[in-house]
C-alpha positions as CSV (number, residue, x, y, z in Angstrom):
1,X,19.2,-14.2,17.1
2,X,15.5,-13.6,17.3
3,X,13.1,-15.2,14.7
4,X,12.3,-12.5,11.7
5,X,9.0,-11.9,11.3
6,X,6.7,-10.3,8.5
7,X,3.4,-8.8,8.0
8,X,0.9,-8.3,5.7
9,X,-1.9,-6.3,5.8
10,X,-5.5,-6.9,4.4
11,X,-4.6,-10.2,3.5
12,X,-7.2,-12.6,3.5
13,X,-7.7,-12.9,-0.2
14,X,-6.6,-10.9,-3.2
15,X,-2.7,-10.5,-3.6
16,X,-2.3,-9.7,0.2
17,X,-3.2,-14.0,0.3
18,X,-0.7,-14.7,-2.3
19,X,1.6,-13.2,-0.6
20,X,1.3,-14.3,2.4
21,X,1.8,-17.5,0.6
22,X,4.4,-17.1,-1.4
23,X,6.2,-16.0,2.5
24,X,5.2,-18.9,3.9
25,X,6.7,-21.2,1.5
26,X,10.2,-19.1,1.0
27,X,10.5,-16.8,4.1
28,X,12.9,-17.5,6.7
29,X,10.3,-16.7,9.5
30,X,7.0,-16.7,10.8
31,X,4.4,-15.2,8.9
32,X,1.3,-13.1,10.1
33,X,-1.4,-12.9,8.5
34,X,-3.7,-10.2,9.2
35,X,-7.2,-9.4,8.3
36,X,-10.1,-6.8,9.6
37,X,-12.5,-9.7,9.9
38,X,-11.7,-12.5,11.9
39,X,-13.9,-15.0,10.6
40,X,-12.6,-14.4,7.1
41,X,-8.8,-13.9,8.2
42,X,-9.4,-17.5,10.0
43,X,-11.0,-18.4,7.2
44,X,-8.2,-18.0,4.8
45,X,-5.4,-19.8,7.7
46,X,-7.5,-22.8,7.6
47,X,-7.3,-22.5,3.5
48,X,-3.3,-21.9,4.0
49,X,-3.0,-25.0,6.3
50,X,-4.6,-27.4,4.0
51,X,-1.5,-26.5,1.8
52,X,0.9,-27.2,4.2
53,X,1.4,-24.0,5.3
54,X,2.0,-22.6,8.6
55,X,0.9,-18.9,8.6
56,X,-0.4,-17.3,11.7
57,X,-3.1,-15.1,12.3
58,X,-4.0,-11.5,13.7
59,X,-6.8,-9.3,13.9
60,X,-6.0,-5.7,12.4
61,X,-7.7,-2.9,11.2
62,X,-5.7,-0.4,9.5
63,X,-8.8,2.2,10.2
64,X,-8.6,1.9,13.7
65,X,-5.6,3.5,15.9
66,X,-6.5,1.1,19.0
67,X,-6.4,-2.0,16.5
68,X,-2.9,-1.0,14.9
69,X,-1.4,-0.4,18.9
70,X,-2.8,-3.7,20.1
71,X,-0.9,-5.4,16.9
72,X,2.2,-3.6,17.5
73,X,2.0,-4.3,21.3
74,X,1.9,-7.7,20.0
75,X,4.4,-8.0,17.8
76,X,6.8,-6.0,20.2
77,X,6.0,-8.3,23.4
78,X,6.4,-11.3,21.4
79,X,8.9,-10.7,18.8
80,X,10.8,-8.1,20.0
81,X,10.8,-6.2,16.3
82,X,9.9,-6.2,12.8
83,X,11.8,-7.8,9.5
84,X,8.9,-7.1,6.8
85,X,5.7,-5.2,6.4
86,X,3.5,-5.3,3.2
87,X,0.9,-2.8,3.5
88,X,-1.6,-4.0,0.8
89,X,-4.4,-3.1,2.7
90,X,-6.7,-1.3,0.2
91,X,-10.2,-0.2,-1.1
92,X,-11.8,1.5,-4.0
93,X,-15.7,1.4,-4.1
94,X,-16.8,1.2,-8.0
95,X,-20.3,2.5,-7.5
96,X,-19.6,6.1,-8.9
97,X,-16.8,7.2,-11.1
98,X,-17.2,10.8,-9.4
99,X,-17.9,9.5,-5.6
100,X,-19.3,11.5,-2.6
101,X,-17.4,12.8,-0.3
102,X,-18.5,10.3,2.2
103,X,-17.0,7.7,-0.5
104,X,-14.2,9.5,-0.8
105,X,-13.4,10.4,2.3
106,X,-13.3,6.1,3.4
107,X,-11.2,5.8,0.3
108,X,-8.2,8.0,1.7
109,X,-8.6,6.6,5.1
110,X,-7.7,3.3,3.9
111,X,-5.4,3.7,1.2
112,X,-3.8,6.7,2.9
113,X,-4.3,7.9,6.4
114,X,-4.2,4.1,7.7
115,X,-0.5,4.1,6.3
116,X,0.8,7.1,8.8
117,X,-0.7,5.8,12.3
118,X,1.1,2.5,11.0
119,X,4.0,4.2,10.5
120,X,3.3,5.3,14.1
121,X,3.0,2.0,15.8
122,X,4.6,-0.6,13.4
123,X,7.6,1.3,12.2
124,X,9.7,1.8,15.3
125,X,9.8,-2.2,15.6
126,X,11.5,-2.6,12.5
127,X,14.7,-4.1,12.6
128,X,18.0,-3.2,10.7
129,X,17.6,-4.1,7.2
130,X,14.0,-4.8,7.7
131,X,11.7,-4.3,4.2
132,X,8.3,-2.6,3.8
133,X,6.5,-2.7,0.9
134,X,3.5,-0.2,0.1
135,X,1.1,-1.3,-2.8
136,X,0.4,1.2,-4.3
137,X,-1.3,1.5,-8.4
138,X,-1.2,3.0,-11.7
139,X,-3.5,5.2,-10.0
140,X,0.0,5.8,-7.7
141,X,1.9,7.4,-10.4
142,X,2.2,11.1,-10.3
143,X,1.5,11.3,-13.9
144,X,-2.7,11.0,-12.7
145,X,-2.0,14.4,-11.8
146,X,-2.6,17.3,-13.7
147,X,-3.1,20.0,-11.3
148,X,0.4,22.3,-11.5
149,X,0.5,23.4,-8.2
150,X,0.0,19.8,-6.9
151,X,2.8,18.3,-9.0
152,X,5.5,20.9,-8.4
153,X,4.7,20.3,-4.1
154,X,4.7,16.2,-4.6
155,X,8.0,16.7,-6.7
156,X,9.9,18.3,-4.3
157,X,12.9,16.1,-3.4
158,X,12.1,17.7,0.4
159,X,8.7,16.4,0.2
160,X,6.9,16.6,3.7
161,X,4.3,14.6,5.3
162,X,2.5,17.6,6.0
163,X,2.7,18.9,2.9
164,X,1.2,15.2,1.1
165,X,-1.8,15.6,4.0
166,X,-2.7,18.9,2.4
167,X,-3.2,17.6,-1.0
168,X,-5.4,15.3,0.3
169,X,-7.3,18.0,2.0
170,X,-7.6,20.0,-1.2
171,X,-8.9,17.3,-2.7
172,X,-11.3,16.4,-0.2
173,X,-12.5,19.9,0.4
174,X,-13.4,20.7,-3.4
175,X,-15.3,17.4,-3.1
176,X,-17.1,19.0,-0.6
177,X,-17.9,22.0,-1.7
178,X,-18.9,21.4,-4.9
179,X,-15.4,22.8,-6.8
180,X,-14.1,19.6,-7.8
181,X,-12.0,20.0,-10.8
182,X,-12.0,16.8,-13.6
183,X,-8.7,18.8,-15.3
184,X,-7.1,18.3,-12.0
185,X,-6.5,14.7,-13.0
186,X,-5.9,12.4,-15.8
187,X,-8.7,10.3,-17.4
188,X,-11.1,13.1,-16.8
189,X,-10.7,12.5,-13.4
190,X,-12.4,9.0,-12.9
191,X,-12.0,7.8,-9.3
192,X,-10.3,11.1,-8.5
193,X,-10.1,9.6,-5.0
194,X,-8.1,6.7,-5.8
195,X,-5.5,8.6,-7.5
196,X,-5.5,10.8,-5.0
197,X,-4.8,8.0,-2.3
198,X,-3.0,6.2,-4.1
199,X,-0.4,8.7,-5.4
200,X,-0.2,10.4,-1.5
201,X,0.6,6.6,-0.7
202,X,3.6,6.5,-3.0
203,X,4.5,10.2,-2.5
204,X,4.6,8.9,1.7
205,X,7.0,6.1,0.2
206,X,9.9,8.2,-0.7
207,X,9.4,10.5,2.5
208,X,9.5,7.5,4.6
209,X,12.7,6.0,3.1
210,X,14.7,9.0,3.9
211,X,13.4,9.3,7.3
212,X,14.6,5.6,7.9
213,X,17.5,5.3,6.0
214,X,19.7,5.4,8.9
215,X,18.6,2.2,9.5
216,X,19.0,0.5,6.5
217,X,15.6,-0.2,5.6
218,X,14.3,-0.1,2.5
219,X,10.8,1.0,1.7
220,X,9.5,0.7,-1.6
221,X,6.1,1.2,-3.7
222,X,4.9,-0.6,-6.3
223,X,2.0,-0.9,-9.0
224,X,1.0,-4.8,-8.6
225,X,-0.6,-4.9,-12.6
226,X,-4.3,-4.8,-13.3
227,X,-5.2,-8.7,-11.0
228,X,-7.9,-10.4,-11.4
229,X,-9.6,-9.5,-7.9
230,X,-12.5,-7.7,-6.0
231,X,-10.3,-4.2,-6.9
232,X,-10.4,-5.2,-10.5
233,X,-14.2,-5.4,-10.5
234,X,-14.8,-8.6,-12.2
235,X,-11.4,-7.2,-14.6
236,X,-7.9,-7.4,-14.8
237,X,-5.1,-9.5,-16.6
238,X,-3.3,-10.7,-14.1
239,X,-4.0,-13.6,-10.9
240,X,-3.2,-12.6,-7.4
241,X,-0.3,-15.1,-7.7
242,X,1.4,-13.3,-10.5
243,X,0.8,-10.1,-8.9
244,X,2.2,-11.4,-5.8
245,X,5.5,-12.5,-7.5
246,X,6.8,-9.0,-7.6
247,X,6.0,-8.0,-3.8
248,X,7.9,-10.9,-3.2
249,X,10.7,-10.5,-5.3
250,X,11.0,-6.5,-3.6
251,X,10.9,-8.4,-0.2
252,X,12.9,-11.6,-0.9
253,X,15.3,-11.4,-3.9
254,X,16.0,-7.2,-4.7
255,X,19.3,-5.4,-3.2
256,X,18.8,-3.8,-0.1
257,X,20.1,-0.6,-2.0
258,X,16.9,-0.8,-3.6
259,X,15.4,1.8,-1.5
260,X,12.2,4.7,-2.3
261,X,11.7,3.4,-5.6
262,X,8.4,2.6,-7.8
263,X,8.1,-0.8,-9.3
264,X,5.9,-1.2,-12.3
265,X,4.6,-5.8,-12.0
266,X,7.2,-6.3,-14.5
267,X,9.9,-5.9,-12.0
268,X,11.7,-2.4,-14.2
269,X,12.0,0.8,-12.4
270,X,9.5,3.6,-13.3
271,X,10.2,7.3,-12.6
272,X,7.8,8.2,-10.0
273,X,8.5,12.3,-11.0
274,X,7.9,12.0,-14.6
275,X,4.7,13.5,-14.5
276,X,4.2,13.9,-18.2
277,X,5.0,9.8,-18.7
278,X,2.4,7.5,-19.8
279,X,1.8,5.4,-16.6
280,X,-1.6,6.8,-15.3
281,X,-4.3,4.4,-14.7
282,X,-6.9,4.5,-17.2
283,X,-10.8,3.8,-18.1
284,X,-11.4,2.6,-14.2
285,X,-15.7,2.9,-14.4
């Protein structure tokens, strides 16, 4: 039987380390990982290793197409397949509540674009039963949406790729052009871009599962809690480690039935379509 194997992405410090921890010390399997910056991806092995641990390292940046083939070449040639993938990779840049489109633009191609050429490369090596984990935020509920045209496409139980992508556009172009719309969101539409991202991110989650539930995989977002990292801005309540301990209990400890669900950090079960709910993120300036 080959050796199961799991990634994380964007996980030199932050949660993506803790989790990558948290694997090392209760995973059944060799543990990658990965990082855009080598030096700090290193950086964070050599930290790892002075625990005990034995984690191993590769370069990969969700950004780049080339970077994400040479990774899943990798894995492929030397694993033969895939038994879990956190995609934590993530960014949101605090310096304006209401960014440029430039800013907003790199904000999607991390938190969202990155996700569907890794579906691209990464998913077809995942193995029967195999578990991917997308973390997403409070920002990820659809309840940061107020736009009615928006919610009634994202709630569709027949939800396409496509039709998440075009969202995103909509977004993007009224940046743009100069028609962005505060009522369009909750909050008066602070970081517009990271609930846009992050809410195509988990919208992607439930597509995804029913594409792949032939194989038994389950794929499952969740919002990590407000941590105590560079995303928090010198905020949050939680520590990476604490954060960590739900992505781990998704990956480790939940029933494989568990499948295109979204986890609040306390481990219950939140109703991604309640749009009206009270989950969407709040005062993030």
């Amino acid at each position: 039987m080959s050796e199961k194997v799991a990634v994380v992405t964007g996980a030199n410090k932050g949660i993506g380390f803790s989790v990558v921890k948290g694997l090392c010390l209760k995973f059944n399997g060799v543990v990658y990982l990965t990082a855009r910056d080598e030096k700090r991806g290193l950086d964070a092995i050599s930290k790892l290793k002075s625990m005990g641990l034995s984690p191993e390292f590769h370069l990969l940046d969700v950004t780049n197409v080339e970077s994400i083939k040479n990774f899943a070449d990798f894995i492929k040639t030397k694993h033969g397949g895939l038994d879990v993938l956190v995609n934590n990779a993530g960014i949101l840049e605090w310096g304006d509540v209401y960014p440029s489109y430039e800013a907003a633009k790199r904000n999607i191609e991390v938190n969202y674009r990155s996700l569907l050429s890794i579906e691209k490369y990464l998913y077809p090596l995942l193995r029967d039963s195999a578990r991917v984990v997308n973390v997403s935020s409070a920002c990820g509920h659809l309840s940061n949406i107020r736009n009615k045209k928006w919610i009634e496409v994202l709630q569709k139980k027949d939800l396409k790729t496509e039709e998440i992508n075009r969202f995103v556009d909509e977004y993007l172009q009224s940046v743009k052009n100069g028609t962005f719309n505060k009522d369009d969101f909750a909050d008066d539409g602070k970081h517009a871009e990271h609930r846009v991202s992050k809410t195509a991110m988990t919208a992607l989650t439930m597509v995804q599962q029913r594409k792949y539930q032939d194989k038994n995989i389950a794929i499952n977002a969740l919002h990590p809690g407000h941590v105590k990292t560079d995303m928090a801005n010198g905020g949050g309540l939680l520590e990476p480690d604490e954060a960590a301990d739900t992505i781990l209990y998704l990956i480790l400890n939940a029933s494989q039935n568990l499948k295109g669900t979204y986890m609040w950090f306390d481990k219950s079960l939140v109703d991604w379509y309640d749009y009206e709910g009270d989950y969407y993120c709040r005062n993030i300036e």
